[in-house]
TORBA-99242 format. One line per 10 residues: number of its first residue (from 1); their letters; for each residue x negated, y negated, z negated of C-alpha. Coordinates in Angstrom, 2 decimals, m for minus. Example, Ala and Ser with C-alpha at 12.3 -4.5 7.8 and 13.67 -1.06 7.14 Angstrom:
// residues 2
1 = as = m12.30/4.50/m7.80 | m13.67/1.06/m7.14
// end
This chain:
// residues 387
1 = xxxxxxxxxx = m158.85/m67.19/m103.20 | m156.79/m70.19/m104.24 | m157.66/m74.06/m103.21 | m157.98/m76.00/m106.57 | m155.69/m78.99/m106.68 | m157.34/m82.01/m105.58 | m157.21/m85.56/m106.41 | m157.31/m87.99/m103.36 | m157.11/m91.98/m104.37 | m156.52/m93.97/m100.73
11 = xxxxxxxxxx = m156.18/m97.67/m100.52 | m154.71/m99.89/m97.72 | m153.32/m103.39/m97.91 | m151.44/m103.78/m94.48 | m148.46/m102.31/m92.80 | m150.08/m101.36/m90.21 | m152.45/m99.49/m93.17 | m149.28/m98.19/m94.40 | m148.60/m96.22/m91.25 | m152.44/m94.76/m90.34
21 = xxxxxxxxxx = m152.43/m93.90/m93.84 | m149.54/m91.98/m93.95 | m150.03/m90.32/m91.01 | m153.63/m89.10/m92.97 | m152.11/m88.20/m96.20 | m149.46/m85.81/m94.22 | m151.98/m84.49/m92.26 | m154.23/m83.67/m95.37 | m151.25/m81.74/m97.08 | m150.62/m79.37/m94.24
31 = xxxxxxxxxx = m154.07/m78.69/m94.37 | m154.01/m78.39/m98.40 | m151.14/m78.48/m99.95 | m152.28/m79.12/m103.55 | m153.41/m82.83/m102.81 | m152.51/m85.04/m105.15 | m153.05/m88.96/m103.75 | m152.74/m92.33/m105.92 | m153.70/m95.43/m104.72 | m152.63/m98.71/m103.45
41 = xxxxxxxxxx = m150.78/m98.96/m100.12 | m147.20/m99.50/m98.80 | m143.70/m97.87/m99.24 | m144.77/m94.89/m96.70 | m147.77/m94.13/m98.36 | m145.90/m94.37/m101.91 | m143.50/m91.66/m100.93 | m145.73/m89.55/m99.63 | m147.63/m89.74/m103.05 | m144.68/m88.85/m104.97
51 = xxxxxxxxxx = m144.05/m86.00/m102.69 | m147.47/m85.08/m103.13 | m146.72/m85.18/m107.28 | m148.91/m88.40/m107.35 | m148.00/m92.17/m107.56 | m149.18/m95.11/m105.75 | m148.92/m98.93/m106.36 | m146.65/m100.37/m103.27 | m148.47/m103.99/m103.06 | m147.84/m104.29/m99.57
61 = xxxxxxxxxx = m145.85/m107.40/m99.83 | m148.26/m109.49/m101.90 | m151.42/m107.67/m100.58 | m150.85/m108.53/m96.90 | m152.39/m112.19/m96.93 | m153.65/m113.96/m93.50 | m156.08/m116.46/m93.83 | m158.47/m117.98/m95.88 | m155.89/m120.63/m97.67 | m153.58/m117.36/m98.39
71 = xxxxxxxxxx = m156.52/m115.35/m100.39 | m157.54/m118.02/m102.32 | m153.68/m118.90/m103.29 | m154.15/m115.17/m104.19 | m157.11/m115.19/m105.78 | m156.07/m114.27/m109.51 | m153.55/m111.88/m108.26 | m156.30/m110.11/m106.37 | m158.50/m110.06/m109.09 | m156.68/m108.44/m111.54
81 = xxxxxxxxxx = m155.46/m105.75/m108.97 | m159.28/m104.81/m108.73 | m160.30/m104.61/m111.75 | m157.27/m102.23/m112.85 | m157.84/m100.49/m109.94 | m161.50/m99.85/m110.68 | m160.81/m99.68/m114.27 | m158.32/m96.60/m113.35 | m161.34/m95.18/m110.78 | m163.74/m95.38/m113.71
91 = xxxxxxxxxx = m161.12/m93.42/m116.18 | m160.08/m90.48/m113.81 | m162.26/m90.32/m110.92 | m160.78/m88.99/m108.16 | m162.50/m86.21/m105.57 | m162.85/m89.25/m102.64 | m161.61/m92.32/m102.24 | m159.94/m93.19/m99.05 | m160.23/m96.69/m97.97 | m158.25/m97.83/m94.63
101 = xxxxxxxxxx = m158.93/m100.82/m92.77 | m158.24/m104.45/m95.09 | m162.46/m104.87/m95.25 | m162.12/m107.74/m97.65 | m161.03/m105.78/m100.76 | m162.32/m102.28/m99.59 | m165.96/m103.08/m98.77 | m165.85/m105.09/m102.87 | m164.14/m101.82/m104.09 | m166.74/m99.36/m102.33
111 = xxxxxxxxxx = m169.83/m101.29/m103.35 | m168.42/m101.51/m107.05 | m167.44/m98.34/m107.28 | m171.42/m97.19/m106.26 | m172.41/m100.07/m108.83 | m170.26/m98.34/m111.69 | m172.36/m94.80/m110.87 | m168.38/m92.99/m110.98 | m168.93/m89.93/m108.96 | m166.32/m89.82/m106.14
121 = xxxxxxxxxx = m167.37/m89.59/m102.37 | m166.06/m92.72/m100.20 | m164.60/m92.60/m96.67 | m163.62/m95.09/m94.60 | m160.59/m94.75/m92.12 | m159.91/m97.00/m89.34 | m163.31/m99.08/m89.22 | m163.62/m102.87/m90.03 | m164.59/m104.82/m86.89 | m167.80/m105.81/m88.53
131 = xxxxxxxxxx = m169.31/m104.78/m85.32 | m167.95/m108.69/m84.08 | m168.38/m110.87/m86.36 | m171.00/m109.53/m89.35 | m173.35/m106.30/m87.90 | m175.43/m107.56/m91.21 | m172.52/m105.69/m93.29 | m172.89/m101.92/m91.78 | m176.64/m101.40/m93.50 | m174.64/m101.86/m96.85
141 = xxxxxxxxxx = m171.95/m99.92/m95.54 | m174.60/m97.33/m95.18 | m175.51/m97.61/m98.81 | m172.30/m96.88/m99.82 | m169.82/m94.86/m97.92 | m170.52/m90.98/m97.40 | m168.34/m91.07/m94.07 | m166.90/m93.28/m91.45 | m164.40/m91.96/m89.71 | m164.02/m94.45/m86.34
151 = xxxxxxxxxx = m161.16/m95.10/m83.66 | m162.70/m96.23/m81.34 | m165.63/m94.13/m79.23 | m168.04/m97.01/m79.25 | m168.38/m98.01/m83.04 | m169.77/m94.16/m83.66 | m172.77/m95.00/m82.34 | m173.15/m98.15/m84.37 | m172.58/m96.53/m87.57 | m174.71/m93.63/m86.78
161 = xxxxxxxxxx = m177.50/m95.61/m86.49 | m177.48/m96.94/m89.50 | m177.75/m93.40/m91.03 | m173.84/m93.58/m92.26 | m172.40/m90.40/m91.24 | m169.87/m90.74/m88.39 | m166.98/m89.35/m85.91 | m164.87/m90.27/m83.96 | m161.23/m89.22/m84.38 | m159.44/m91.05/m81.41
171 = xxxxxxxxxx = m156.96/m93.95/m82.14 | m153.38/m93.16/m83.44 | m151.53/m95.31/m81.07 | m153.23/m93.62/m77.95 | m151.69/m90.23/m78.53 | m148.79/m91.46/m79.75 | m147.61/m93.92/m76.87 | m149.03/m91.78/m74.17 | m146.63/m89.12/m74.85 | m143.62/m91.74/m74.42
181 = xxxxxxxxxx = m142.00/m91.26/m71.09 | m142.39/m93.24/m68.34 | m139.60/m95.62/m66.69 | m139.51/m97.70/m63.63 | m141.23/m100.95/m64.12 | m138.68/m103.96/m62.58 | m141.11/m106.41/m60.21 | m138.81/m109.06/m60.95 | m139.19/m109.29/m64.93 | m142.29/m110.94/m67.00
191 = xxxxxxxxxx = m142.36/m110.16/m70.70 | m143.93/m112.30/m73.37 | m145.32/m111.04/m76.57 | m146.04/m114.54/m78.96 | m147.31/m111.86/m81.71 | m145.88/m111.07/m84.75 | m146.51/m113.81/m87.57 | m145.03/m116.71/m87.28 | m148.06/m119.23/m86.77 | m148.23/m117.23/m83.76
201 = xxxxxxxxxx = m145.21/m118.12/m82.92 | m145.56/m121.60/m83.22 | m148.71/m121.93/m81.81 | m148.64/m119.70/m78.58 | m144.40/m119.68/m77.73 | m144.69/m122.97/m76.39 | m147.11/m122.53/m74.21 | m145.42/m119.38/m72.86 | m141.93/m121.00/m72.72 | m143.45/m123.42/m70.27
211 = xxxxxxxxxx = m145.21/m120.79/m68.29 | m142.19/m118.60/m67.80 | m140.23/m122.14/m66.68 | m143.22/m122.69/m63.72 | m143.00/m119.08/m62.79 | m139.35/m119.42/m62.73 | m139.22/m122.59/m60.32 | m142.01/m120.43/m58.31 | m139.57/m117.81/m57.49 | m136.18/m118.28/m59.25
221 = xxxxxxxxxx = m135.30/m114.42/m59.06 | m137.89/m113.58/m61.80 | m136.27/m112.96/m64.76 | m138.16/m113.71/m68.15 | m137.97/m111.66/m71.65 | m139.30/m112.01/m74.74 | m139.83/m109.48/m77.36 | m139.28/m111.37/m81.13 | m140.81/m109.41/m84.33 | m137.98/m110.81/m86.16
231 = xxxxxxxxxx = m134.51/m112.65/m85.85 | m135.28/m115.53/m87.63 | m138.62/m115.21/m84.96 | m136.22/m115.19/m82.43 | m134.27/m117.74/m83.33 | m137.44/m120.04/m83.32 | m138.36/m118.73/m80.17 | m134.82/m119.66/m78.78 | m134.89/m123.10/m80.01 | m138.42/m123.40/m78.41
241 = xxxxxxxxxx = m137.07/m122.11/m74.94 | m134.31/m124.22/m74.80 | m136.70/m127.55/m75.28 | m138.65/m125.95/m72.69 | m135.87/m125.91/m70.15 | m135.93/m121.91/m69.80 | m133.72/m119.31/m69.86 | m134.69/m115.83/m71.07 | m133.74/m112.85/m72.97 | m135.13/m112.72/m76.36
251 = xxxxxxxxxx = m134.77/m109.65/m78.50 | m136.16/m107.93/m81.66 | m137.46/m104.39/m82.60 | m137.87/m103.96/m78.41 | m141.46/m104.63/m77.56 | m142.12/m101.36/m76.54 | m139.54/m100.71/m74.59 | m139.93/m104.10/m72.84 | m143.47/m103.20/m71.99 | m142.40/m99.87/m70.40
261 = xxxxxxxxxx = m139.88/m102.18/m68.04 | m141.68/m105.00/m67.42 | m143.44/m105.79/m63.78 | m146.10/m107.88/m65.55 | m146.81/m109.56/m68.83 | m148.87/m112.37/m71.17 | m149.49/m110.74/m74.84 | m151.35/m112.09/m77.38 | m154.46/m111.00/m78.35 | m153.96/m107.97/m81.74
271 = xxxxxxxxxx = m152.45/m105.04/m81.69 | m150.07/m105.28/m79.11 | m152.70/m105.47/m76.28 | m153.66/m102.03/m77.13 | m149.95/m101.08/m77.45 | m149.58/m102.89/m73.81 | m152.52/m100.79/m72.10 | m151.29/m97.65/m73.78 | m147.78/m98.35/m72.00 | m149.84/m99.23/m68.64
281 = xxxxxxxxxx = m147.88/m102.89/m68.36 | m150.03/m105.17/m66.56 | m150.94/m108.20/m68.47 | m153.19/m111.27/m69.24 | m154.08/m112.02/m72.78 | m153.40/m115.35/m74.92 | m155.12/m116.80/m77.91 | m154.41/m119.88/m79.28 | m155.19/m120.78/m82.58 | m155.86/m123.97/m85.11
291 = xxxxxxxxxx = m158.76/m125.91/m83.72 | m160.68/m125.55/m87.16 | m160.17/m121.88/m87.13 | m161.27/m121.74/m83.69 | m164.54/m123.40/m84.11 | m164.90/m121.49/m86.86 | m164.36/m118.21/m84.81 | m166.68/m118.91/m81.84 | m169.53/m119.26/m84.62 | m169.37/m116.09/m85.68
301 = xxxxxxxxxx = m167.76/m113.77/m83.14 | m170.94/m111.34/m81.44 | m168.80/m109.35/m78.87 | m168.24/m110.94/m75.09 | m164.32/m110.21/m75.16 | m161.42/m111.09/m77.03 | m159.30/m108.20/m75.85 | m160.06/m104.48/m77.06 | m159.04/m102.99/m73.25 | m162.33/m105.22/m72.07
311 = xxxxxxxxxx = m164.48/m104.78/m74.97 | m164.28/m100.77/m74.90 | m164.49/m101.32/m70.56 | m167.71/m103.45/m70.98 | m166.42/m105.59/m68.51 | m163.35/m108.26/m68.05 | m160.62/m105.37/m66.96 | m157.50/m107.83/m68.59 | m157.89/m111.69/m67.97 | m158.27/m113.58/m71.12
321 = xxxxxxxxxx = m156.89/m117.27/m71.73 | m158.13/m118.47/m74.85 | m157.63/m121.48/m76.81 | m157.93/m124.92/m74.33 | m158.12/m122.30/m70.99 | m154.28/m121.38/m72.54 | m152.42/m123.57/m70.39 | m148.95/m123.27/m69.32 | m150.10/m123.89/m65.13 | m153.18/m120.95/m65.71
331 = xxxxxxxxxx = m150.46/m118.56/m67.40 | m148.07/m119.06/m64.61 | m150.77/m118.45/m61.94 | m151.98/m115.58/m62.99 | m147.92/m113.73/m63.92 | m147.35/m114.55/m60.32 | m150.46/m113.18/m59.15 | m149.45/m110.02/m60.73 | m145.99/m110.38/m60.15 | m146.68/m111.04/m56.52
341 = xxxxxxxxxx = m148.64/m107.89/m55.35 | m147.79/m104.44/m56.22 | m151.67/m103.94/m55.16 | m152.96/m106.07/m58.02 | m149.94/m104.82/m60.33 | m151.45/m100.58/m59.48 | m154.86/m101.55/m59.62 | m154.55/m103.38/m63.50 | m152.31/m100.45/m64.30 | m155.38/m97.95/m63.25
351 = xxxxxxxxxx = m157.88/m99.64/m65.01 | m156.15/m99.27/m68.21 | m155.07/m96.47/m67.92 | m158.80/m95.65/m67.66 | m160.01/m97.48/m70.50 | m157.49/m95.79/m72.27 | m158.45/m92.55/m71.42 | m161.49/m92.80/m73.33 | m159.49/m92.86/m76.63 | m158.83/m89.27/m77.53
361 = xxxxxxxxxx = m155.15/m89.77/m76.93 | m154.54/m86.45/m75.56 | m155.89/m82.97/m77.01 | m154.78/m79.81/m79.34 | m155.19/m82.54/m82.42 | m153.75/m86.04/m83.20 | m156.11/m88.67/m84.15 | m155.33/m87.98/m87.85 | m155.54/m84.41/m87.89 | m158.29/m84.98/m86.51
371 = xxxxxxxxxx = m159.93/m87.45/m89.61 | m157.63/m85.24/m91.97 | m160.46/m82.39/m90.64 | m163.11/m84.65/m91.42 | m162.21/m85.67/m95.09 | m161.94/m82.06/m96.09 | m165.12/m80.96/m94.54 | m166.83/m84.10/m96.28 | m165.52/m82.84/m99.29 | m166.39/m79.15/m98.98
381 = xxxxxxx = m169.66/m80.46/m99.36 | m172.40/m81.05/m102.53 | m170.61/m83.57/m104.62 | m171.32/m86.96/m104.23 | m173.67/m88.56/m106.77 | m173.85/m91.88/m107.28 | m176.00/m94.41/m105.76
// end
């Protein structure tokens, strides 16, 4: 018996959307060919809708705002964008809508769409962290979605308590960085990771510039690198070092590798601390921020860690240096304390390797096969009705 063609709409808003949403939409076509996707997303997930005979709306570049300044400079543009986009949803409904990650347009989207009564089902992929900053969200999130699909182990048993339907697919970058071979970490070198945007950049650079010049008078033979998201990044970053007094290697599109190398390093808190403990590199965590934003923040923040590693451990496995603690002298310290003893160096490098053990990395299925499962066993079941 043939598989009717289906119609899949799946919205993201980030790059790093782009790419967990791609890796879903293949997955979902070798299970079913005849999926036909539209949606909002990035130039991945726009390809992979033509392939699929569908057609997507690549807003990546004007979608990807940080900040509360940036949406509101935004605000019109967003606007319109969701009301076409729910005008479109209301016209053609598709079988399920697919939202991924960016909570500030797709937890508006999912509660309109249940307002407007159009009968599609609605899963989420790749979890808001409402669990640290606004629990008061997931009862409405309840109310509206028809599946969560979570990467990490612990927010499964948040959700499911609300009654929301739940699993737990694993998270993308565990499987994928754990199969990257390993290489002979160098005692002698201490990479820094400012981040990726360039307020980052500004704000935390600095401070590491004049860390990497203490740990360099420490013990001259250390060598410092520094992996730049961009060149004109690294160009700042250069500038920067050289009014520090510091001499390092800065480079761009090599984070990665400079984690697998690296005796020790300082990231800042995001993404790459995951990418970090999934590469085993022993490492302290910076974040440094605006002081307005960080008041704001440490109002409204309900978890005990910064870092993922030591909010999934339950316990400080990474040390954090946050905000006035970020100084250049408690930076240093601690990169020589690492890059001092091979002991402490193993035992960090254990402990993630732990924690990240508990991510579903490894197994017969990737983390979006895996969800990919999920969606089409959600929709092999009674239609959705609206709520």
């Amino acid at each position: 018996m043939s598989i009717p063609l289906r119609h899949l709409a799946i919205i993201a808003g980030e790059s790093s959307g782009d790419t967990h949403a791609v890796a879903l939409m293949r997955s979902l076509r070798e299970l079913q060919p005849g999926i036909r996707f539209s949606g909002k997303g990035g130039p991945k997930m726009e390809a992979e809708a033509k392939a699929s005979g569908g057609s997507l709306d690549n807003w990546i570049a004007e979608a990807a705002v940080l900040g509360l300044w940036d949406v509101l400079r935004h605000y019109g543009y967003f606007k319109k964008k969701f009301s076409v986009l729910l005008d479109e949803l209301t016209a053609n409904p598709p079988e399920a809508v697919i939202l991924v990650d960016y909570p500030g347009f797709n937890l508006r989207l999912a509660k309109a769409i249940r307002k407007r009564r159009i009968p599609t089902k609605i899963i989420y992929y790749i979890s808001p962290q409402v669990w640290a900053w606004n629990r008061r969200r997931i009862p409405e999130m309840a109310r509206a979605l028809d599946l969560m699909i979570c990467i990490f182990p612990f927010e499964q048993k948040i959700y499911a308590s609300s009654g929301l339907p739940t699993i737990f697919a694993g998270h993308p970058m565990a499987g994928e960085l754990q199969a990257v071979p390993t290489t002979e970490r160098d005692p002698l070198l201490l990479g820094l990771f400012p981040g990726s945007r360039e307020r980052e950049v500004r704000k935390i650079f600095p401070v590491l510039a004049h860390a990497a010049r203490l740990v360099a008078k420490s013990r001259p033979e250390i060598r410092c690198a520094a992996a730049a998201a961009t060149q004109a990044h690294a160009e700042l970053m250069r500038d920067m070092a050289s009014e520090a007094g510091v001499e390092m290697e800065i480079s761009t599109g090599a984070s990665r590798d400079l984690m697998r190398r690296a005796g020790a390093g300082i990231v800042c808190s995001g993404t790459a601390t995951l990418e970090a403990a999934c590469l085993g590199l022993p490492y302290a965590l910076i974040y440094k921020v605006a002081t307005l934003t960080y008041e704001v923040g440490i109002r409204v923040i309900r978890v005990p860690y910064l870092g993922i590693v030591n909010i999934l451990a339950g316990q400080p496995v990474v040390r954090e240096f946050i905000q006035h603690a970020a100084t250049p002298g408690a930076l240093a310290d601690e990169a020589l304390r690492l890059l001092n003893s091979t002991e402490a160096r193993d035992k960090l490098s254990q402990e993630l390797s732990a924690v990240v053990s508990t991510l579903g990395g490894r197994g017969e299925y990737s983390a979006a096969e895996r969800a990919a499962h999920a969606v089409i066993e959600c929709l092999d079941k009674q239609a959705a009705l609206p709520q």
